[in-house]
C-alpha positions in Angstrom: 49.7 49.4 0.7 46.2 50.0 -0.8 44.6 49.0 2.2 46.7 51.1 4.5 45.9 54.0 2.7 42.2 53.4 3.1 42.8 52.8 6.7 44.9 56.3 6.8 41.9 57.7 5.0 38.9 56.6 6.9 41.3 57.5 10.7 42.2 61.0 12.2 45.5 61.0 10.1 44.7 61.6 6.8 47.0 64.4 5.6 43.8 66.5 4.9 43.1 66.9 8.8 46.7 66.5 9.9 46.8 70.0 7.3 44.0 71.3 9.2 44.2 70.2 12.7 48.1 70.3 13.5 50.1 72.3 11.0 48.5 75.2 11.7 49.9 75.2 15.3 53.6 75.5 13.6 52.6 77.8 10.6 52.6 75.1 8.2 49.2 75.5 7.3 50.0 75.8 3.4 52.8 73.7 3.0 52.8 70.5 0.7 52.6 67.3 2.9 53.4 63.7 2.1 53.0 60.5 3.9 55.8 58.8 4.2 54.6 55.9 6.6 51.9 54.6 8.0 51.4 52.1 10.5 48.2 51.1 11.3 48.1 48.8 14.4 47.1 49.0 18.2 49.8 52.3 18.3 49.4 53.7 15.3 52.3 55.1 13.9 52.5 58.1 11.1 55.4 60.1 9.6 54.8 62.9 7.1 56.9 65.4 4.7 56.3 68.7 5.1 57.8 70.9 2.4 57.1 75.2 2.4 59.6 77.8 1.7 62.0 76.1 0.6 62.7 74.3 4.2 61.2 70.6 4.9 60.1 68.6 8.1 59.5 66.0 9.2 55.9 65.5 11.2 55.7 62.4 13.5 52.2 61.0 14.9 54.1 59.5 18.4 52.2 56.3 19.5 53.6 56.5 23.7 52.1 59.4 25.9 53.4 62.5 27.2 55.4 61.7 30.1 57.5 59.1 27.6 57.4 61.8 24.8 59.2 64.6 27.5 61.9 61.6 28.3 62.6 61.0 24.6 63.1 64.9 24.3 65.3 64.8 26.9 67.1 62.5 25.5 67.6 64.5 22.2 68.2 67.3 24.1 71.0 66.0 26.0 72.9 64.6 23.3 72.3 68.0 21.1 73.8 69.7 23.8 76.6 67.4 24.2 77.1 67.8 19.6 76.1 64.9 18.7 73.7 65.5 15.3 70.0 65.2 16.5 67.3 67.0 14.9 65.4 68.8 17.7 62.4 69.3 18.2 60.7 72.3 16.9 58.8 74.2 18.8 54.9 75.4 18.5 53.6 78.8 17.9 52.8 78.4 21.4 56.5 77.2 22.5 55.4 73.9 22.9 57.3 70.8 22.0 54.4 68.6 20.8 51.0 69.0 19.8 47.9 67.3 20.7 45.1 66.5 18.9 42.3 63.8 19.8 44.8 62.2 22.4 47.1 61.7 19.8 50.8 63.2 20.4 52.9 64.8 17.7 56.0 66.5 16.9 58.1 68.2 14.3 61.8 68.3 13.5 63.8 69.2 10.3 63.7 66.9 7.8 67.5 65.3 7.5 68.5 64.9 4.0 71.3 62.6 3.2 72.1 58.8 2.9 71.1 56.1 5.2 74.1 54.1 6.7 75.3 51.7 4.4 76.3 48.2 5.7 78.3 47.7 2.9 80.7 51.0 3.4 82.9 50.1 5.5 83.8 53.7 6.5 80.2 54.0 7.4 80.1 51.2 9.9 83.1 52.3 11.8 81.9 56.0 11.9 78.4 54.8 13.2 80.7 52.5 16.1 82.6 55.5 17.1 79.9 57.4 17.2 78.1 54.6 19.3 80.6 54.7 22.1 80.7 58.7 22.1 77.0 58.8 22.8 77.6 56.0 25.1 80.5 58.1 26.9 78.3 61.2 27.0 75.3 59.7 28.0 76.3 57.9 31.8 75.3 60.5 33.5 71.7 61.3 31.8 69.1 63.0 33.6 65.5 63.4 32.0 64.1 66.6 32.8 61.2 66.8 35.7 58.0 65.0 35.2 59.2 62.4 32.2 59.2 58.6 33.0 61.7 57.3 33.8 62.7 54.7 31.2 64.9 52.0 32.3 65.9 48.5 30.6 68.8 46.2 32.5 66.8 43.2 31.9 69.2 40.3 33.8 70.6 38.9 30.1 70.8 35.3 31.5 67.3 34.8 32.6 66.5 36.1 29.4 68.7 33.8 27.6 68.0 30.7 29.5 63.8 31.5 28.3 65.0 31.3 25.0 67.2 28.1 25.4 64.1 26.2 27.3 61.8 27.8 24.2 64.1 25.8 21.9 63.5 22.7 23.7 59.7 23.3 23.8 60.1 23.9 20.1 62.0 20.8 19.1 59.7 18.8 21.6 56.4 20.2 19.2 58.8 19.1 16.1 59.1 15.5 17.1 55.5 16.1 17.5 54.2 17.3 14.3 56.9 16.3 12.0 55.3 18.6 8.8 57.4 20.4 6.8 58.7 22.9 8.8 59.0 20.6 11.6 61.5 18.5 9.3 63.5 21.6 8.3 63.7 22.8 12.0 64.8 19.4 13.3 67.5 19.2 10.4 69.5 22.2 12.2 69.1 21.6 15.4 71.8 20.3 16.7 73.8 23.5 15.2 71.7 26.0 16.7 71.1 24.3 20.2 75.2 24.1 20.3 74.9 28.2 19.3 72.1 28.7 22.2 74.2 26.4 24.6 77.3 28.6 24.2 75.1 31.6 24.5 74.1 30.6 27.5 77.1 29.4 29.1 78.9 33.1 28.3 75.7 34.7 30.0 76.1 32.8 33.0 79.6 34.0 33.6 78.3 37.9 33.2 78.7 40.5 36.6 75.7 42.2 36.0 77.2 45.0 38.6 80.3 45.4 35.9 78.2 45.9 33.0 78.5 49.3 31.6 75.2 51.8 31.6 74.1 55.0 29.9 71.4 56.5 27.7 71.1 53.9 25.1 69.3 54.6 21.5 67.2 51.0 21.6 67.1 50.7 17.9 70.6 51.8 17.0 70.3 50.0 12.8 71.9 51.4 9.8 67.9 53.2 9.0 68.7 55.3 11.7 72.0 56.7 10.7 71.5 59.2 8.5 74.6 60.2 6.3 75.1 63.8 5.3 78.1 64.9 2.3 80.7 65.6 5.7 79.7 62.5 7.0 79.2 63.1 10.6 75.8 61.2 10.8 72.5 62.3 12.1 71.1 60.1 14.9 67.1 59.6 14.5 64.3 58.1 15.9 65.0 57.9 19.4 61.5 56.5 20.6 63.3 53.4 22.3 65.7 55.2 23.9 66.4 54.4 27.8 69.0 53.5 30.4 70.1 50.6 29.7 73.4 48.4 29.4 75.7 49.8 26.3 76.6 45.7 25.3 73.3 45.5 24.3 73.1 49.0 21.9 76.5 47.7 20.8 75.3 44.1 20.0 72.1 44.8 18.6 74.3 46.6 16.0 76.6 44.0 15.3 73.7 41.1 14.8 72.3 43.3 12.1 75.3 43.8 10.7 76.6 40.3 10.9 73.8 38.5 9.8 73.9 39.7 6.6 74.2 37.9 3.5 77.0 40.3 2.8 79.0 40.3 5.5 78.0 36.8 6.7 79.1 36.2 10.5 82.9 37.9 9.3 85.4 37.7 12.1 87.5 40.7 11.2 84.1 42.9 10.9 83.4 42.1 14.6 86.7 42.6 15.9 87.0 45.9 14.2 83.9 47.2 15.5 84.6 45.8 19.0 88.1 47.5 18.6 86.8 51.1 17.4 84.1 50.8 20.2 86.5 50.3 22.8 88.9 53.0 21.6 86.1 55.8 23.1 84.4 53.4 25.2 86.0 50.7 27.1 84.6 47.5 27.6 84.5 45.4 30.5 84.9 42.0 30.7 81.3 41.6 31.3 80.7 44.0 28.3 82.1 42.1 26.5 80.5 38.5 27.0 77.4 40.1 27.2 78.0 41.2 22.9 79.7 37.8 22.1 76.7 36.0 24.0 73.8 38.1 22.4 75.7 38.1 18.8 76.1 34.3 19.1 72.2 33.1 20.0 70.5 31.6 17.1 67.6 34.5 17.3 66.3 33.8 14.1 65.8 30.2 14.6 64.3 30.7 18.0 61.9 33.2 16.8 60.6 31.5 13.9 60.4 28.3 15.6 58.7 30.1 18.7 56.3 32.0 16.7 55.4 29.0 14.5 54.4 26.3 17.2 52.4 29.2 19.2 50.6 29.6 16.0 50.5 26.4 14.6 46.8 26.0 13.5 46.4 29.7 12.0 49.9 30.6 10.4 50.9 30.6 6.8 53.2 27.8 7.0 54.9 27.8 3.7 56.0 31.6 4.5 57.4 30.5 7.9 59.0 27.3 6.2 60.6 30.2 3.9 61.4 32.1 6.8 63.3 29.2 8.9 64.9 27.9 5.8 66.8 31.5 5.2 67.6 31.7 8.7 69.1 27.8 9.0 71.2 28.5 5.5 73.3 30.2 7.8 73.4 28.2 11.0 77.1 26.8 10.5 78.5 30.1 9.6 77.4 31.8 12.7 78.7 28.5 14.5 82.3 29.2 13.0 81.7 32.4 14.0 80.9 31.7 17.2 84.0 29.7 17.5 86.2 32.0 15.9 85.0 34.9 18.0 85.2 33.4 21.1 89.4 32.5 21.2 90.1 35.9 19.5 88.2 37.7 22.0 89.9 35.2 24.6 93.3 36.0 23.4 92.6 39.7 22.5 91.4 40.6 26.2 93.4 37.8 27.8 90.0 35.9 29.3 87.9 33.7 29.9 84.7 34.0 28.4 82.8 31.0 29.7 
């Protein structure tokens, strides 16, 4: 962290100038302020605290530009409108929504005190389903106001997962290969995870991309962006990924976080609950629904690793990625029971075929 610090120092976002250059335009000019994070890449990222009179915020430093800044506003606005718990953004002393300083973009909303979602609380994963599908149900019909980008995802899932398969191969080709350490422990669990990126791939063939449900989809929808207040009826944050994409994949990248935990390791009755409280507000298609049961099934941490790895072979830290891959295969024949399991109840559940 030292060296971020001196990097948040020696830039434009030290909390000194920020005090001087931005808070002035929302009259925050005395308040206390705190960094909170700091990001220092190619976008640099910053979130501050703001505390005066008794009221805190929460100052962003935005690292996209001001046509994808007016979409994400839209975005918040639509949903506030439609009461679901966003904190707006505030405006300047100028009625602005954002302000710019050396073509850097930021904004300001309350701060939201409570607790972040909890994977372990079993009431707050259901709420943050339900509340999932009602954004979801809300949202097909989003329209970003005038002169915003328009933000779109609806990747086709099986080219995507037929990369990934054909990675794998690539990978296990550069195993036989090099045969080092990690090269031993990738090869050790492959048979498991090609069988997991096999079925993946099979369901994804079978998807209608035309009967896949769309809306406004959060893009990072993760238990750090739930925010838990005493009546718990969560706050939504962070809604820089947010587009219009396909609700399976807001709904999936959900349940892989919460699956692969060591917690709730790939638990059945966890994923057919959530599927079942999803669908209760928000019903799934068939092609919803092999588009979660393909995503949830793919061995992504394998692939990534092992990706990552052999394109960096010569530079990497290779004890941390043998670390890395040898958490991620630990779990390689639960998710493959999983994948089993999930596959006939989803079968008999919805009376289908997934593959």
């Amino acid at each position: 962290m030292g060296s971020e610090i001196l990097s948040l120092q020696e830039s434009n976002l030290s909390p000194e100038i920020i005090k001087q250059n931005v808070l002035p335009y929302y009259n925050l000019q005395n308040g206390k302020i705190s960094v909170i994070k700091f990001k220092d890449t190619e976008k640099q990222r910053a979130v501050y605290r703001i505390d005066y009179n008794e009221k805190s915020y929460c100052l962003k430093k935005v690292y996209y530009d001001i046509k994808d800044l007016l979409y994400v506003y839209s975005a918040i606005e639509w949903l506030y409108r439609n009461n679901i718990r966003v904190p707006k953004l505030l405006p300047t002393i100028d009625n602005n929504r954002f302000v710019s300083y050396q073509n850097m973009l930021f904004i300001l909303t309350p701060w939201i005190e409570g607790e972040k979602c909890s994977f372990d609380n079993s009431d707050h994963v259901i709420i943050s389903i339900k509340k999932l599908a009602a954004i979801h149900s809300i949202s097909r019909n989003f329209q970003p106001i005038l002169g915003s980008s328009p933000k779109q995802g609806l990747d086709d899932y099986y080219i995507s997962t037929l990369k990934h398969f054909q990675d794998l191969l690539e990978s296990s080709n550069e195993a036989f290969k090099y045969k080092d350490i990690f090269s031993r422990q990738f090869i050790s669990s492959f048979d498991t995870n090609l069988r997991l990126a096999k079925v993946s791939l099979d369901i994804s063939n079978k998807i209608d991309t035309s009967e896949l449900s769309k809306s406004l989809c959060h893009g990072d929808y993760v238990n750090k962006n739930l925010i838990f207040p005493e009546d718990l009826d969560p706050w939504i944050i962070d809604f820089d990924k947010c587009k219009v994409d396909y609700c399976a994949k807001d709904l999936a990248y959900f349940m892989r976080r919460l699956l692969k935990r060591e917690n709730t390791k790939w638990n059945i009755d966890l994923a057919l609950s959530v599927l079942d409280n999803y669908n209760e507000i928000s019903p799934l298609t068939k092609s919803d629904l092999r588009y979660i049961i393909s995503y949830i099934c793919f061995p992504q941490k394998y692939w990534k690793i092992s990706r990552d790895y052999y394109k960096n072979i010569h530079k990497c830290n290779k004890p941390a990625f043998s670390t890395l891959l040898s958490n991620a295969v630990s779990k390689s024949d639960f998710q493959y029971d999983f994948a089993l399991n999930i596959i006939n109840a989803v079968q008999t559940k919805y009376n289908m075929n997934l593959m």
